[in-house]
C-alpha positions as a Python dict, from the first residue, in 0.01 Angstrom:
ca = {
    (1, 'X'): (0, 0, 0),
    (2, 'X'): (285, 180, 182),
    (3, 'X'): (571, -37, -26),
    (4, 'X'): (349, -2, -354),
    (5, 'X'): (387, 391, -287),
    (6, 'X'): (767, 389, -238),
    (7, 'X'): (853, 154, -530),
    (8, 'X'): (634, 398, -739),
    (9, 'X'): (848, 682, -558),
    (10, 'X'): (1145, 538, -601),
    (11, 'X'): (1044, 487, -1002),
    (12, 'X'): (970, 862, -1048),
    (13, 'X'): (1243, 949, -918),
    (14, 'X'): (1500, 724, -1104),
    (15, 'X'): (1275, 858, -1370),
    (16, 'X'): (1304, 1220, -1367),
    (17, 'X'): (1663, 1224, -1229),
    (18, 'X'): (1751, 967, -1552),
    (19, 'X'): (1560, 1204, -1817),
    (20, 'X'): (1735, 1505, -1672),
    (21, 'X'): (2071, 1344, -1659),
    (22, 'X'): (2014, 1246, -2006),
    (23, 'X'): (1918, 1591, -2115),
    (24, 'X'): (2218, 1777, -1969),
    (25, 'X'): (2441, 1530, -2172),
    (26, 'X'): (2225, 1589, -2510),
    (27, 'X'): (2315, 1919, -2427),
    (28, 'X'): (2715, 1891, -2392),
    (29, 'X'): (2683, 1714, -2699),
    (30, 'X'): (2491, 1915, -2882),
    (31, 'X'): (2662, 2261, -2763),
    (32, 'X'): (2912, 2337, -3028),
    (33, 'X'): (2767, 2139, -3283),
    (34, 'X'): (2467, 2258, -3256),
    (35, 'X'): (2554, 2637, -3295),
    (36, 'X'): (2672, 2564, -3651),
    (37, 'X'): (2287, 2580, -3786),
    (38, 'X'): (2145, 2729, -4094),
    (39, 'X'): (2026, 3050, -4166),
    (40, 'X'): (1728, 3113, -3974),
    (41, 'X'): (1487, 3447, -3934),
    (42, 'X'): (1653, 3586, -3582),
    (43, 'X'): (1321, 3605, -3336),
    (44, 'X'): (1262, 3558, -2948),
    (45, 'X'): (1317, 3159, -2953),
    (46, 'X'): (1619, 3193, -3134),
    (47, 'X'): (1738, 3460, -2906),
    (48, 'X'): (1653, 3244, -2562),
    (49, 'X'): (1814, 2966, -2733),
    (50, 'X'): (2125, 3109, -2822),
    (51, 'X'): (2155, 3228, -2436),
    (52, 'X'): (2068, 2892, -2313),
    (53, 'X'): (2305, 2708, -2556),
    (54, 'X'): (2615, 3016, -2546),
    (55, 'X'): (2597, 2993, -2193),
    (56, 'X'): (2622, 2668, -2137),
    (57, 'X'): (2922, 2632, -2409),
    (58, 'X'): (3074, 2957, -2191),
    (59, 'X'): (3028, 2721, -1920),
    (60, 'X'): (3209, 2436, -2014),
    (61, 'X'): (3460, 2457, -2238),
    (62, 'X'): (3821, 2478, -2111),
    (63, 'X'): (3971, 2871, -2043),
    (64, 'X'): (4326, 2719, -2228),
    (65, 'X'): (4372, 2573, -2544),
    (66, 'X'): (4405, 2209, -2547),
    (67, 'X'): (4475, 1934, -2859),
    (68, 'X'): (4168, 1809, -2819),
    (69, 'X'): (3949, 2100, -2916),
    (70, 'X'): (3764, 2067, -3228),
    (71, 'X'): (3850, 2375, -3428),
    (72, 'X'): (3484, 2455, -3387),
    (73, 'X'): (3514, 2459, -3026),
    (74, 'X'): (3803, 2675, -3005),
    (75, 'X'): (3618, 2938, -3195),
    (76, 'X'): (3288, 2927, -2998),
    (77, 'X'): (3549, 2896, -2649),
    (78, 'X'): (3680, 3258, -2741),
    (79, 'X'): (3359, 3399, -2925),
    (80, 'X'): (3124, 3272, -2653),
    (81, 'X'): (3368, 3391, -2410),
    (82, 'X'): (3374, 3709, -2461),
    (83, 'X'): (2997, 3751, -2515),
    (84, 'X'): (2966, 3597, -2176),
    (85, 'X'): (3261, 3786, -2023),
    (86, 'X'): (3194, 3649, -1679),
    (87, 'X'): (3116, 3330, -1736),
    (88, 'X'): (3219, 3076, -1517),
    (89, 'X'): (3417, 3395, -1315),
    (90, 'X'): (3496, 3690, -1353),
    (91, 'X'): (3706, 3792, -1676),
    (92, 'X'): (3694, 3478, -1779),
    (93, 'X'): (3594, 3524, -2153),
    (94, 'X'): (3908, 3800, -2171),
    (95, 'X'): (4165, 3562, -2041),
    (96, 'X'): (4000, 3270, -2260),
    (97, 'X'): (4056, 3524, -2521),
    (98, 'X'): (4412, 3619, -2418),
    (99, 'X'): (4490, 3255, -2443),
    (100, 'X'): (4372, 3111, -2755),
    (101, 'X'): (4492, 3397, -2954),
    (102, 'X'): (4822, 3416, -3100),
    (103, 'X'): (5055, 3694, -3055),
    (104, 'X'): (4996, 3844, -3373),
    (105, 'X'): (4584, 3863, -3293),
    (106, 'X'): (4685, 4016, -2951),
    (107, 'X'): (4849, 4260, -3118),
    (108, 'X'): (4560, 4364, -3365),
    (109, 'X'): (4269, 4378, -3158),
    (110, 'X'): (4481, 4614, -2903),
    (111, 'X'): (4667, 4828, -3110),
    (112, 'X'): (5004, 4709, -3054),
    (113, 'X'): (4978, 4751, -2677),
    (114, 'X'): (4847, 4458, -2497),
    (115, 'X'): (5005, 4143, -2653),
    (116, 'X'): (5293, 4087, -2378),
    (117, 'X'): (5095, 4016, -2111),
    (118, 'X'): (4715, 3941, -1966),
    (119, 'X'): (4669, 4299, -1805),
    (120, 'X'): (4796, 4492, -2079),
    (121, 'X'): (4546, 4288, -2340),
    (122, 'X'): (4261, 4330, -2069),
    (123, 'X'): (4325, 4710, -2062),
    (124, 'X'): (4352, 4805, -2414),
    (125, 'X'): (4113, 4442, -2514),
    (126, 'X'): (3768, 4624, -2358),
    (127, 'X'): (3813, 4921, -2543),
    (128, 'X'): (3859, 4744, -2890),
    (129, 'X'): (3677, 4812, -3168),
    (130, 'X'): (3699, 4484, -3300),
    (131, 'X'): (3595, 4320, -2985),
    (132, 'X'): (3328, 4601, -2851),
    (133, 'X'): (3048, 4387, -3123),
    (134, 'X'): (3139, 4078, -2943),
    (135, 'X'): (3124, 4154, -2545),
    (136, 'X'): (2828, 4112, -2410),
    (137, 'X'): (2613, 4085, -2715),
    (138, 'X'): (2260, 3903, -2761),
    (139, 'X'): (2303, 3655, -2980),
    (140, 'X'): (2538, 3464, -3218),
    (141, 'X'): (2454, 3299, -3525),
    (142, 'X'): (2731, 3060, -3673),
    (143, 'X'): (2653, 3109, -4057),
    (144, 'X'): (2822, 2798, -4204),
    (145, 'X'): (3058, 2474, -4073),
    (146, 'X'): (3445, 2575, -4127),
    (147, 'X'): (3664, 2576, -4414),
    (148, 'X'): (3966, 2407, -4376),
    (149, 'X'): (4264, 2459, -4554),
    (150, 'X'): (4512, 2141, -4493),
    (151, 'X'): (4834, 2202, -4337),
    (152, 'X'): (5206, 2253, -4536),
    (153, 'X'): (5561, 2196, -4441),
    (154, 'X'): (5564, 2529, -4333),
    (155, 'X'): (5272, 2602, -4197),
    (156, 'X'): (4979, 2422, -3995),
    (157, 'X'): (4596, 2423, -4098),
    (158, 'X'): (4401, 2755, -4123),
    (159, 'X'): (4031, 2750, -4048),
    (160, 'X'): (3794, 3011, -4183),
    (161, 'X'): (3424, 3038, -3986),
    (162, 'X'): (3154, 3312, -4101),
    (163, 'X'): (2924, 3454, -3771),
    (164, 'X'): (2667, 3722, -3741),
    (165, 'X'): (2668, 3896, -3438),
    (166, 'X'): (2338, 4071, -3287),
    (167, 'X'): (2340, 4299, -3024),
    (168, 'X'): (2029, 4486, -2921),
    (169, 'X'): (2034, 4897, -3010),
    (170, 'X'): (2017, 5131, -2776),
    (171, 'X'): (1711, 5390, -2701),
    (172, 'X'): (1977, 5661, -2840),
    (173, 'X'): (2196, 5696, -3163),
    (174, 'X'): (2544, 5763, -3084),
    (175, 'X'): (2450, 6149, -3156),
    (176, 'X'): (2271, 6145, -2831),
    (177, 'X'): (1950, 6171, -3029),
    (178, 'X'): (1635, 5925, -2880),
    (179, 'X'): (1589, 5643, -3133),
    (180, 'X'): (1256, 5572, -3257),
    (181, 'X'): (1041, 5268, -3137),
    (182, 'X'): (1017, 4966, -3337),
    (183, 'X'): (831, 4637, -3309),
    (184, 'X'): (994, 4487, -3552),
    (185, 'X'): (1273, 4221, -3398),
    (186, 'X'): (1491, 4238, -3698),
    (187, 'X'): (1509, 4598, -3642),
    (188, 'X'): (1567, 4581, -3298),
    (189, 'X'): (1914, 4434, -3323),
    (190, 'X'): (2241, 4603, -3505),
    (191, 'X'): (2355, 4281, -3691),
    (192, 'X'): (2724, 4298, -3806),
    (193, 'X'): (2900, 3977, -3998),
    (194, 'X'): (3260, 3873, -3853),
    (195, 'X'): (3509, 3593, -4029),
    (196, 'X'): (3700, 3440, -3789),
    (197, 'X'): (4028, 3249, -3854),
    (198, 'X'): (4239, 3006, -3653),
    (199, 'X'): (4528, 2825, -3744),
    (200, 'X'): (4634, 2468, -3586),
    (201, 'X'): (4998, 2580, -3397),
    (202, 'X'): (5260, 2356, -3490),
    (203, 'X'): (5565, 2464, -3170),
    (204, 'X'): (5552, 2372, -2840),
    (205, 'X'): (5444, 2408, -2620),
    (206, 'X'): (5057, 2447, -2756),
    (207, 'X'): (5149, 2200, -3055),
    (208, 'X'): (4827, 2037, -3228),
    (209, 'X'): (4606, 2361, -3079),
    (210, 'X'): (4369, 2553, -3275),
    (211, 'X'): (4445, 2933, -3203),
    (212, 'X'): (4268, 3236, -3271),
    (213, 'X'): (4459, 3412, -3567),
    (214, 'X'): (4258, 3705, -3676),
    (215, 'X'): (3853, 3819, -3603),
    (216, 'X'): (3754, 4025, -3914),
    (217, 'X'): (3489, 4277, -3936),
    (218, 'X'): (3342, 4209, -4259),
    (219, 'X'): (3221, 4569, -4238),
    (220, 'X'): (3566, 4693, -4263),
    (221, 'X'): (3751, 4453, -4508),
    (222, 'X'): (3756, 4612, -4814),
    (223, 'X'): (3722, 4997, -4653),
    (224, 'X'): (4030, 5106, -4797),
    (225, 'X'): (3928, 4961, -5171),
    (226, 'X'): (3525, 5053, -5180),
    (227, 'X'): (3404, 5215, -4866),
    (228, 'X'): (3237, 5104, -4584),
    (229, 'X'): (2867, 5119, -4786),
    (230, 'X'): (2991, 4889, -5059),
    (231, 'X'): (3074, 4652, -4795),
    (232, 'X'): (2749, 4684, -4617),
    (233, 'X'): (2572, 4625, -4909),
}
């Protein structure tokens, strides 16, 4: 009876410790793919799902750009990043930013003042208003897989991916002024759309890399043409 016990034990355990193993890989797998869904009503499981699966992406993708990064997970290493900011350490999402962006994107999303070096872009990064949506929000929704545009002799490929962003309001408007209540989830949330854009770097000594080239608030695109409302609408 004793040995019957510890074979059956022993089975469990091989068991459980097999179905768990298997489950963290289905979830590496899975992790960028994954986020690349259709649209879906945002509610409570998509919201614990999103922090289960943008953590773990946080988690384990590389802080540097490498060749071997699908352009898909370069985008969700710096978008992830920064809405888990200190994820694996601290800062890591901003120097995961710093990194996979080129110097051109260092210089837009920090005004010209923090694209020569990490502390400068850390300083001048928190504060940006093309960033603030990003850090630390509650959710991300990839809208659609990535256009590709192939690569020239002067150029290498560019890479267009569309993203809502949800972050949870506050109890007060920006006035100061309490907000009202609501139930509703949808309402609960300020939802803004971004574009990002990368482009495959063709120099050394990050040749073959997907970089960050631009993050575009779709709010803002065509301000200066039609006003922020048109936009929105």
């Amino acid at each position: 009876v004793g040995m019957k016990c510890l074979a059956l034990v022993h089975l469990f355990s091989c068991f459980f410790f097999g179905r768990s193993f298997v489950s963290r890989v289905v979830l590496r797998r899975r992790g960028v793919r994954s986020s690349f869904e259709s649209s879906k009503r945002w509610s409570h499981d998509i919201e614990e799902d999103d922090n289960l699966m943008g953590e773990l992406i946080a988690r384990r993708l590389p802080v540097k750009p490498m060749p071997e990064l699908q352009v898909e997970e370069a985008a969700a290493a710096v978008i992830r990043g920064l809405q888990y900011m200190h994820t694996p350490y601290t800062m890591a999402g901003m120097e995961r930013a710093y990194n996979f962006m080129t110097f051109a994107c260092r210089k837009a999303v920090t005004g010209r003042q923090g694209a020569t070096s990490f502390e400068r872009f850390q300083k001048y990064a928190e504060l940006s208003p093309q960033l603030l949506p990003i850090i630390g929000c509650d959710g991300i929704q990839w809208l659609d897989a990535p256009t590709i545009i192939p690569s020239t002799q002067t150029r290498g490929a560019i890479a267009s991916i569309p993203l809502l962003v949800y972050k949870r309001r506050g109890f007060r408007f920006q006035s100061g002024f309490e907000r009202i209540p609501v139930t509703d989830n949808d309402n609960d949330y300020d939802i803004d759309r971004f574009v990002i854009r990368l482009q495959k770097e063709r120099r050394p000594p990050l040749t073959d890399c997907w970089l960050v080239d631009q993050i575009l608030d779709v709010r803002y695109a065509f301000a200066g043409d039609m006003g922020n409302d048109a936009v929105a609408n």
